[in-house]
Phi, psi and omega in degrees: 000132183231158192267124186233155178274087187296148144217161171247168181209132166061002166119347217253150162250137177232168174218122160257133184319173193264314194329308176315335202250063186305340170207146150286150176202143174310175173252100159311200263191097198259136149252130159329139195235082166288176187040030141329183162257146198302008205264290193293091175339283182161204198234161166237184177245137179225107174041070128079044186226163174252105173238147172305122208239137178235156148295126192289310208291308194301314186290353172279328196082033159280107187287114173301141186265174185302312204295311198274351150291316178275008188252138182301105198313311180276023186324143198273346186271346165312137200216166167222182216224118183262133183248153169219129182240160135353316183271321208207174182233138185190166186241136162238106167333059192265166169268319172260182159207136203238322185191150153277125168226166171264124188254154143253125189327352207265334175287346192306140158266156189252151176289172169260141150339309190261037147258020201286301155091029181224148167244354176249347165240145197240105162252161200262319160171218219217135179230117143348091185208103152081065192018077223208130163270123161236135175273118191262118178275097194270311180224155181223146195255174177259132194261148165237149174269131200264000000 
């Protein structure tokens, strides 16, 4: 069994393991990166370091909805997920944090390869909980400008 984070972005539910995640956080005061990739917010100051903050929903290819166009850029339930892999350090932008849970891996349905439909998110399959698709997040990468 691994502790997964649910969060939402556009209505849709994901889960990253908690190992990845070192803290929750309000979404600071974001500075703008020119010529980033379109992927990338932009950087913040975090425990006296400078880290990258990416949009979760633009790297899925979520299209802002009306509902989400009348909401205020610093709405407060918006959070960010400081993620840490081996390579890099970086802040992801979700609209929610909806629940900590335990999966045993056995529940997953696995995916086709070509369905993932991300080149910076690796999902691991898709799990059924409280009747709900929730998409299980095996890695998510820092997009670079190409």
């Amino acid at each position: 069994m691994n502790d997964y984070i649910i969060f939402t972005v556009s209505g849709n539910y994901y889960a990253l393991q908690v190992a990845s995640i070192q803290r929750i956080v309000q979404v600071p005061s974001i500075t703008p990166i020119p010529n980033s990739h379109p992927f990338i917010e932009g950087m913040m100051s975090y425990e006296n370091k400078v880290s990258k903050v990416v949009d979760f929903r633009a790297m899925m290819g979520l299209e802002l909805l009306e509902e989400d166009l009348r909401r205020d850029k610093s709405q407060k339930s918006q959070k960010l997920l400081m993620y840490q892999t081996k390579e890099s350090f970086f802040g992801i932008k979700v609209d929610q944090i909806e629940d900590i849970v335990s999966l045993d891996p056995s529940m997953l349905k696995r995916l086709d390869q070509h369905e993932d439909g991300c080149d910076f998110v690796e999902l691991e399959g898709i799990v059924e909980l409280s009747k709900r698709l929730v998409n299980v997040i095996k890695s998510v990468s820092m997009p670079v400008k190409e």
